[in-house]
N, C-alpha and C positions, 0 to 999 in steps of 0.2 A: 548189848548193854542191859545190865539191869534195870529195871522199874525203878528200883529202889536204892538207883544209885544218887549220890547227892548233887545235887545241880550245881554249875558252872556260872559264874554269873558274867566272865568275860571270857573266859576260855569259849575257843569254836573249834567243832563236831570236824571230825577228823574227815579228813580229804574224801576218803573212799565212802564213808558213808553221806558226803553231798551229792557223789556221783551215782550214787545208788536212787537216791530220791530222785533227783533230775532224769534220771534213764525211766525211772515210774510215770514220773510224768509224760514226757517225750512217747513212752509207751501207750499212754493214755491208762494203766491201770491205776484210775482216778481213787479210788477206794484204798487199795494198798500204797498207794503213797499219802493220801490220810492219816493211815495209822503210823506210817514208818516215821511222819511228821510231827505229829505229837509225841510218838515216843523222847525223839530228840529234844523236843521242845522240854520235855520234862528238866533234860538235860543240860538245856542250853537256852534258856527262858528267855534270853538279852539280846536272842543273834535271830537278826531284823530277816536274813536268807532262808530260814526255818519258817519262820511266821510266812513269809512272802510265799514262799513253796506250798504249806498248809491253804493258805485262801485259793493257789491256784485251784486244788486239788480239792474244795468243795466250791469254788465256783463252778468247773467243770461236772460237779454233782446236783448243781442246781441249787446248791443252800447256800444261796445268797448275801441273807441277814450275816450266818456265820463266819462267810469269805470276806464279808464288809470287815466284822471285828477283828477276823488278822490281819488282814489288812491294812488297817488303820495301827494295827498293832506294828505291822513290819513297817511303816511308813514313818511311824512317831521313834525307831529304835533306827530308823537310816534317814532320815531325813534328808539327805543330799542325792539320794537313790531315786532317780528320775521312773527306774523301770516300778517301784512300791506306789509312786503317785501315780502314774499311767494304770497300772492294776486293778487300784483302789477304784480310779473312774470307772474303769471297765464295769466293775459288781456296781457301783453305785447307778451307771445308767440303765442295768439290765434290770434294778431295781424300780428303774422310770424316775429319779431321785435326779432331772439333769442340774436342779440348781448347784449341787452340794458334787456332781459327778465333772464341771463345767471348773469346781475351785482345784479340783487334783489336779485335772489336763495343765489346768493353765501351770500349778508349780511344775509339773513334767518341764513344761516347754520352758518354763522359766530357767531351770536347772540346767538342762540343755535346749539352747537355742535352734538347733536345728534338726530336733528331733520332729521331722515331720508327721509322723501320726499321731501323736499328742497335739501335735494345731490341727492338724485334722478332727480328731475326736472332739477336744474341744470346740471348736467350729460346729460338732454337730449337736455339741451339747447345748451351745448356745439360739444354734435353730431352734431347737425344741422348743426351748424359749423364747421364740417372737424376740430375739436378741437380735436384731437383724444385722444392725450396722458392726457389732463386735462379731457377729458370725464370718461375716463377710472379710473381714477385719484375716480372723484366722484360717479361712481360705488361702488369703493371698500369704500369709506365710508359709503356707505347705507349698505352695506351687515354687516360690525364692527358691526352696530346696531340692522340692522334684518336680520339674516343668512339666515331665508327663503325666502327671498323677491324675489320672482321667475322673475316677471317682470325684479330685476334690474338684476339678474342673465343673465336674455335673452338679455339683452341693452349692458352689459359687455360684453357680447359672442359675438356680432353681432361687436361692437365700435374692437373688440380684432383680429376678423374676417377683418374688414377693415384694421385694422393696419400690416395685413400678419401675426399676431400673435397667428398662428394655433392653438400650443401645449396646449396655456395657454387659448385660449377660448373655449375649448374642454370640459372640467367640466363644464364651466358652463353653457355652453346649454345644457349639458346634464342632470345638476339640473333643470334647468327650464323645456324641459322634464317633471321631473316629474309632475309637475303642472297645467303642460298642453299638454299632451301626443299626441294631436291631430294635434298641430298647424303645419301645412305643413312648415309654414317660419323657423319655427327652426329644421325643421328635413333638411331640404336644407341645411338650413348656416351650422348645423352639419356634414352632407355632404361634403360640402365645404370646411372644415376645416378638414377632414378625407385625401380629396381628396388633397387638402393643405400639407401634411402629410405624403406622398404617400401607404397610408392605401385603397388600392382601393378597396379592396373585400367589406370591412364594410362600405366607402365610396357610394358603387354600392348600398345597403341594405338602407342607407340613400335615397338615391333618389330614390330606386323604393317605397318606405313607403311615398313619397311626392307623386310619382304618384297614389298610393294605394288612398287618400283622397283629388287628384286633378287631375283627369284621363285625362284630357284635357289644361293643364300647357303643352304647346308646350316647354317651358324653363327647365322643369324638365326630360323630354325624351333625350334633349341635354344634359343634366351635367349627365344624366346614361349611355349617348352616350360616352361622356368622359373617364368614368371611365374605362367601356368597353375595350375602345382605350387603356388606359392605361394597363389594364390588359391582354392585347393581343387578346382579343375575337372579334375580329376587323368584323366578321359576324354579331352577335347581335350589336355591336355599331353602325353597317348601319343601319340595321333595327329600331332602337332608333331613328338616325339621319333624317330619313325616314318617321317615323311616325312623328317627331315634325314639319316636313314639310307638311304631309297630315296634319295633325291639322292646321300649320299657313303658308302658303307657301311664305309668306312677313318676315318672320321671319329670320332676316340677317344672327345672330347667327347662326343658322341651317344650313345654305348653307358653313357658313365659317368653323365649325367644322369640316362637314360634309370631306370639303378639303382637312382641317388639318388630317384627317384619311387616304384619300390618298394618299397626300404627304408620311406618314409614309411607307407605302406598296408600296412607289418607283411608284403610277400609276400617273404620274404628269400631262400629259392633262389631265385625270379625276378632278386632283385638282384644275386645272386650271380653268376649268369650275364654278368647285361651287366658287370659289373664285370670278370669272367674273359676278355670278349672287350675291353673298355678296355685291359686290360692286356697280350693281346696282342697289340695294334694298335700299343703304345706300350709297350715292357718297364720303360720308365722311370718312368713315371706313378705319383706315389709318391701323391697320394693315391685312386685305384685301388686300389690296393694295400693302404692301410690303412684303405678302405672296406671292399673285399673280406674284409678277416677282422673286421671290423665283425659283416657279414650272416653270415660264417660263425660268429663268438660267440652270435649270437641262436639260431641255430639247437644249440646245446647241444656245436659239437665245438672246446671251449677250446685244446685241442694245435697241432690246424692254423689254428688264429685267433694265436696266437701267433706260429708260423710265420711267418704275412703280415707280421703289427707288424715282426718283426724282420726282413723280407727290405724294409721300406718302410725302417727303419734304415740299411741297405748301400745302399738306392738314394740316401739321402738321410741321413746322419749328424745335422743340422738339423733334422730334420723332429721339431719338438714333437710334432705329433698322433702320430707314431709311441710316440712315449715316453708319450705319456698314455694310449695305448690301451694299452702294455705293463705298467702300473704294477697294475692290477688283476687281470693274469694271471700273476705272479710273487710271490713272497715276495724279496726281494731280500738276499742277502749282501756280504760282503769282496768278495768276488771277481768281483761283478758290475761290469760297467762303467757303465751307464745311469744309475747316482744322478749319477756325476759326471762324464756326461757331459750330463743335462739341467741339474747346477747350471750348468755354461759355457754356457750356450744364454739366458742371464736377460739379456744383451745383446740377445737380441730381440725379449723383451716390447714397447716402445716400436711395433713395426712389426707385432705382430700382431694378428687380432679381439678385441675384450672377450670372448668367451667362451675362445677360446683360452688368453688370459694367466691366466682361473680358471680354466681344466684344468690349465693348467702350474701352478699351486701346487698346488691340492690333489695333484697328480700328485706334484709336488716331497715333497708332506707324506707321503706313503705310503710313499715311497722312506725318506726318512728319518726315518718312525716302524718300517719294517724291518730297519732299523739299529741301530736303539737308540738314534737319537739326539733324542730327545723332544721337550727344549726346542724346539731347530731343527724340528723337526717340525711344534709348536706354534705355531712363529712362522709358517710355512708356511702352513698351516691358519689359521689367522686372517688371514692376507692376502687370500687365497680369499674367503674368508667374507665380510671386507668388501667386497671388489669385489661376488659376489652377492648381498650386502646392498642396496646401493646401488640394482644395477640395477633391484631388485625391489621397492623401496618397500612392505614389508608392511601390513596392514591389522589392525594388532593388534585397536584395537577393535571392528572388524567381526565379530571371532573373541570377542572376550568377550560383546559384545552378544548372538550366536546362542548361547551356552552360557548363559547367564542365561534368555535368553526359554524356551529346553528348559526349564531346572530349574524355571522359576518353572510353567510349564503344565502338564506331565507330572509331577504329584507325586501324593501320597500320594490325593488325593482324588478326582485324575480319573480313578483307575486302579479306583476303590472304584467308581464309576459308569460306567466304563466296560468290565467285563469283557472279559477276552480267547476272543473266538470258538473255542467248539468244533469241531474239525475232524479228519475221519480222518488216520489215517496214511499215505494211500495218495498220490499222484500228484508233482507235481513239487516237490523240497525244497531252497531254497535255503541256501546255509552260508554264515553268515559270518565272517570273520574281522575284528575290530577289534583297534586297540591303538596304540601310537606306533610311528613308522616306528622301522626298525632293530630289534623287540622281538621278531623271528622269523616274523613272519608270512608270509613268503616259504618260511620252511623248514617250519613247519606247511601250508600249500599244495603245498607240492610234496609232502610225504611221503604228503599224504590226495590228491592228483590220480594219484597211485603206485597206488589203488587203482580195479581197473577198474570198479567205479560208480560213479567221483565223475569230475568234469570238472571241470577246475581253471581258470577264466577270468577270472582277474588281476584286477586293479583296473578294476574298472567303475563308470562314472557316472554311469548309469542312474536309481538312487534319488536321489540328489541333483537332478538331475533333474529329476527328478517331482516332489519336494515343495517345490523354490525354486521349482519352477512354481504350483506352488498361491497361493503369495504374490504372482505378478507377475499373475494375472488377477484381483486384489484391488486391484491398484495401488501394493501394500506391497513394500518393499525384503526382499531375500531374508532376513533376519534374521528377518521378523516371518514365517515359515512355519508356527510349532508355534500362533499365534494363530489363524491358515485351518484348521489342519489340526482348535482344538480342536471345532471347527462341524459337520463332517463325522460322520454316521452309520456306523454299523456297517457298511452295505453300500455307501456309498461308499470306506468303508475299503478293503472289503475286492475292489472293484471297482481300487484301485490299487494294489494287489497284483498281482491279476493283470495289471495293467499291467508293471507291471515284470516278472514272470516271463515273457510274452510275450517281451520283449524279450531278456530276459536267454537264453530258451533257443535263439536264432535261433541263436546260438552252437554248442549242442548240442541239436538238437531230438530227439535221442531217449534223452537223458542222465535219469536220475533226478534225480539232486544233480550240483549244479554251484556250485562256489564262487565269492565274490565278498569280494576281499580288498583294497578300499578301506579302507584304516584309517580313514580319517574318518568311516565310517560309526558309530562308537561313539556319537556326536552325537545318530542317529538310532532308538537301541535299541527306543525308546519307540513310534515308528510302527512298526518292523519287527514287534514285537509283534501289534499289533493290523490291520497290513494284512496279513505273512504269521503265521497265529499257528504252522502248523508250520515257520517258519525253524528252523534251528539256529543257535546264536552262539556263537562262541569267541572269546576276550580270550588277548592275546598281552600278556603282561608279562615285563619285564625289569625288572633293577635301574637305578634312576632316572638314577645317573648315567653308566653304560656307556651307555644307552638314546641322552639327552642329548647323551653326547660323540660316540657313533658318528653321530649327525644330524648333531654338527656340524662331523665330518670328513668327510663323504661329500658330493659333487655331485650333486642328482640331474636325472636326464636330461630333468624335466623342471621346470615352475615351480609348480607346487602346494604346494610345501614350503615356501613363502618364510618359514616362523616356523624356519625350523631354522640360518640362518645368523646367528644373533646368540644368544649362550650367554644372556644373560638373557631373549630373544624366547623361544627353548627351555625354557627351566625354568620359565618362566611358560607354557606352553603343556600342558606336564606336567602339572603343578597342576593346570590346570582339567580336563584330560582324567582324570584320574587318582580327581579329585572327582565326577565327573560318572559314572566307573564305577559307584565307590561308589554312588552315590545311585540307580542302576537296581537295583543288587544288595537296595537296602532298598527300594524302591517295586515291583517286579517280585516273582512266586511264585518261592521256592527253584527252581533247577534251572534259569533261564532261559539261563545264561548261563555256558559250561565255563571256565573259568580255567586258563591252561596258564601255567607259570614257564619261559624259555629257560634258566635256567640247567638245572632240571631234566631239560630236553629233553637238553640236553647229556649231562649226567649219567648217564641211563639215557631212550636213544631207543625200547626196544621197550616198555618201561613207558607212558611216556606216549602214544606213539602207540597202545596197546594201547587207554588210557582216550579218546583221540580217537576211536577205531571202536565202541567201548561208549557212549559219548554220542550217538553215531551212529546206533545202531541197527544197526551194520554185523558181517558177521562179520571178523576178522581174516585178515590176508592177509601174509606174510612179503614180498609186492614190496616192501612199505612201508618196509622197512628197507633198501631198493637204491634208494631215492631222487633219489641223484646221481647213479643212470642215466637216470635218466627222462630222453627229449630233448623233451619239450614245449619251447613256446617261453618262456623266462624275460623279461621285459619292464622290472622292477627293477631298482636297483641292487643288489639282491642275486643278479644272476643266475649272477656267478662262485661265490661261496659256496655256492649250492644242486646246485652240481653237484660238490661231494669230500662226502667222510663227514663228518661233526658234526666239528669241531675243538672246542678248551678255552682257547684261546689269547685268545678275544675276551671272558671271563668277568672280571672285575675289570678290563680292560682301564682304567679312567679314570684306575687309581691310578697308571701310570706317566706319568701330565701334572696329579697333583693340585697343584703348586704352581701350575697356571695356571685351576685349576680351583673356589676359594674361592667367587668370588662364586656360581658354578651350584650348588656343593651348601649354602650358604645358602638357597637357595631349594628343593631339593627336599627334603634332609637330614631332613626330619618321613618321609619316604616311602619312607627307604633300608630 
């Protein structure tokens, strides 16, 4: 046909000459079907299959821009032509354009419904965009059409994966799998999503099968380092950690998990370290940053822990965890920013972990119980609470049941037939401290660890232990232990004693007195008696309701407290703890057991601690009132408080939330 023939404006290009261009194309002679395409087009301007042809045959030349404009050309002249819209995406993605390549898929698919690689495409188009739920969305319409379509299988898994929606992208990477059994990225996200899960054995199995077919993925030695951690093999998870450093030693990740491993094994400059090389591999790495003054709060220097929070703040204005970890090293005023700049930040609860959004309140509640703003405080604090309510599903009557079976065994009569063993004064003397959380036992521990004979070694679990053991090689649930225990002679008693002081002294083996300030040890008064009969015990009391509310404003770091997030789980917990004292102090001989009042402590600290080292045995030592020097390691939530002087500010403390506070002092009110 002539150049200079006159164009057609409906007429369409004769049969043979469409099968001539389609055979160029098919042929792949992308160039000469360019031009045989234009010529026509001269000819036939209005025919949508010309233009369509033209874009294939410079998409396939890589001019892009140009195959957009026919595209859009053949798209706008066939409008009902599913395959023009599909095209159109095609140059539009390749151009990285997914918003505008993401509007053709969807007419494709619109046009025809079960055109499954237009919801495919589309679906990917929408990943690209953090479109997650509408990705996901067009996923599941490719699979309605082709159940095997393994690809879209892997896009869903991966799209399901970003959304934290472990359970349900587990099948189908696992389809896709079959299809491709090799591919390292889907045995990772697999992984991932195991690990997500907390399936870590089969988790660990995923990533060692990535490093099996990627021996040198620095990243995949990390996430088995993980899992490792996870599963307590905390030796192989260095060595993982270890090798993804020989392999990449710039590799941020690596140094930051590597932390996060020591952190967990309590060796905090260790963690410190790799944390301080995470962060400068990567100066941005905010949480680096707010791990690193994490290990450095444990280790007792709050100023420069602060520091970090607030420099993980500038990297990151967003970043919750910063502000949760700043909340318990401030008192916060007017003039601070941080109350309100985490209340603006409640837009992201929605996208962050469950634990997170109950840091952010309780976080929230502290800020603005620093404030003076109560109520709101209160509402704060109760939001917390229910969320760790929930996750914790307490076991109230498991806790009644073992405070019964105590009183009912340990009374008046078995004490009368069972004498408490004579024993020197001399060798190794454990102290205890019992009482309710919050009642000061942190700060009576630290003031008597102040004293260089005593070794202060936190909350151990040692005893418990030992005597729910007693009940599980009976067959008996750990409730029925004070039944095993009533059966045991003198010198089996006294033989798990020294069980536990074994244990307990690995700690300090050449310590005299070494504390042990599990508060729930109060339970056990009765055996400590009679297994160590030179213990020393002291009771940490507070007034019921400050005791109560400070439990049930506080998170703690870990899950043993689960009775403390519900104000009536608490004051019923009180009760029986508080009854059960009582009842040692009148079945036990005078003197077993020292009584120390926090407010008292408050009030006059070299007094009391004066009568601490006099029950003791101990001479006085004036360290003991530079307490909040001491840099042991604090492990508590009370570990910012044990390091300033006594404050007076937390004494009646409940009265300013007593309007939300009825139902709890109904309940302990006989006790105030």
């Amino acid at each position: 046909m002539s150049r200079n023939a006159t164009p057609h404006s409906n007429a369409a290009p004769a049969k043979q000459d469409m099968v001539a261009l389609a055979g160029l194309l098919r042929q792949r002679q992308h160039t000469q079907a360019e031009t045989a395409a234009r010529k026509l087009i001269d000819a036939y301007p209005s025919h949508g299959g010309i233009w369509q042809a033209l874009g294939a045959a410079l998409h396939a030349q890589g001019k892009l821009a140009e195959a957009v404009d026919a595209q859009r050309k053949a798209a706008a002249l066939s409008p009902w032509d599913c395959i023009a819209h599909y095209a159109l995406g095609e140059s539009l993605m390749a151009m990285k354009q997914p918003v505008l390549a993401a509007e053709s898929y969807h007419l494709a698919s619109r046009i025809k419904p079960d055109f499954a690689d237009a919801h495919f495409k589309l679906g990917n188009a929408l990943a690209a965009q953090n479109r997650l739920e509408e990705a996901i969305a067009a996923y599941r319409s490719v699979l309605q059409f082709r159940p095997d379509f393994g690809e879209a299988h892997a896009n869903l898994g991966f799209s399901l994966l970003s959304a934290h929606r472990h359970a349900e992208a587990e099948p189908h990477l696992r389809q896709a799998l079959v299809a491709h059994p090799d591919s390292a990225p889907l045995h990772n996200a697999l992984g991932t999503v195991l690990y997500g899960q907390s399936h870590m054995t089969a988790a660990a199995e995923s990533f060692r099968r990535v490093i099996m077919l990627t021996p040198d993925d620095a990243q995949a030695h990390v996430n088995l380092g993980n899992a490792l951690r996870e599963l307590g093999s905390f030796s192989d998870a260095e060595h993982s950690y270890r090798h993804a450093i020989a392999l990449n030693s710039r590799l941020a990740r690596a140094h930051y998990d590597l932390g996060g491993l020591f952190y967990v094994q309590e060796y905090y400059a260790k963690a410190e370290h790799s944390y301080r090389r995470a962060l400068e591999l990567q100066p941005d790495y905010v949480e680096a940053c707010n791990n690193l003054g994490r290990s450095i709060r444990r280790q007792g220097r709050l100023e420069q822990a602060r520091e970090y929070f607030e420099a993980a703040v500038t990297i990151d204005p967003e970043s919750v965890e910063a502000y949760c970890n700043l909340a318990s090293l401030r008192t916060f005023r007017r003039e601070h920013l941080e109350p309100a700049r985490l209340e603006k930040l409640a837009h992201k609860l929605p996208s962050l972990s469950e634990n997170l959004r109950i840091r952010y309140w309780f976080s929230l509640g502290k800020m603005r119980e620093d404030l003076g703003r109560y109520d709101q405080a209160f509402a704060a604090y109760a939001q917390g609470n229910r969320l760790k309510h929930a996750q914790l599903s307490p076991d109230e009557a498991g806790k009644i049941a073992l405070i019964e079976q105590v009183r009912s065994v340990f009374d008046r009569r078995f004490f009368a037939s069972r004498p408490i063993p004579a024993v020197s004064g001399k060798g190794k003397t454990p102290i205890f401290i019992v009482g309710m959380p919050r009642s000061g036992t942190s700060l009576i521990e630290q003031i008597l660890s102040t004293h260089p004979d005593i070794y202060g070694a936190g909350e151990l679990p040692d005893l418990e232990n030992i005597l729910f053991a007693l009940a599980d090689e009976t067959g008996k649930p750990w409730t029925d232990f004070p039944e095993a225990a009533a059966r045991l002679s003198t010198e089996e008693l006294l033989r798990l004693g020294k069980a536990y002081t074994d244990r307990v002294w690995r700690h300090a083996p050449h310590a005299s007195r070494i504390t042990d300030k599990m508060m729930a040890n109060f339970a056990y008064i009765g055996m400590i008696r009679l297994m160590l009969p030179n213990a020393k015990i002291i009771h940490a009391m507070r007034d019921p309701m400050d005791s109560c509310l400070s439990c049930y404003a506080t998170l703690f770091s870990r899950n043993n407290l689960d009775f403390t997030y519900d104000l009536g789980e608490v004051g019923r917990y009180y009760v029986r703890y508080i009854e059960l004292m009582r009842h040692w102090q009148q079945v036990l001989p005078p003197g077993s057991i020292l009584e120390l009042r926090y407010e008292d402590m408050v009030a006059d600290t070299e007094g009391q601690a004066r009568r601490l080292l006099d029950y003791l045995g101990l001479p006085w030592n004036r360290r003991c009132l530079n307490f909040h020097q001491n840099e042991r390691v604090v492990r508590t939530a009370s570990a910012a408080q044990v390091r300033r002087p006594v404050y007076r500010s937390s004494v009646a403390r409940w009265k300013n939330f007593a309007a939300h506070l009825q139902p709890l002092l109904e309940i302990v009110s006989a006790y105030q």
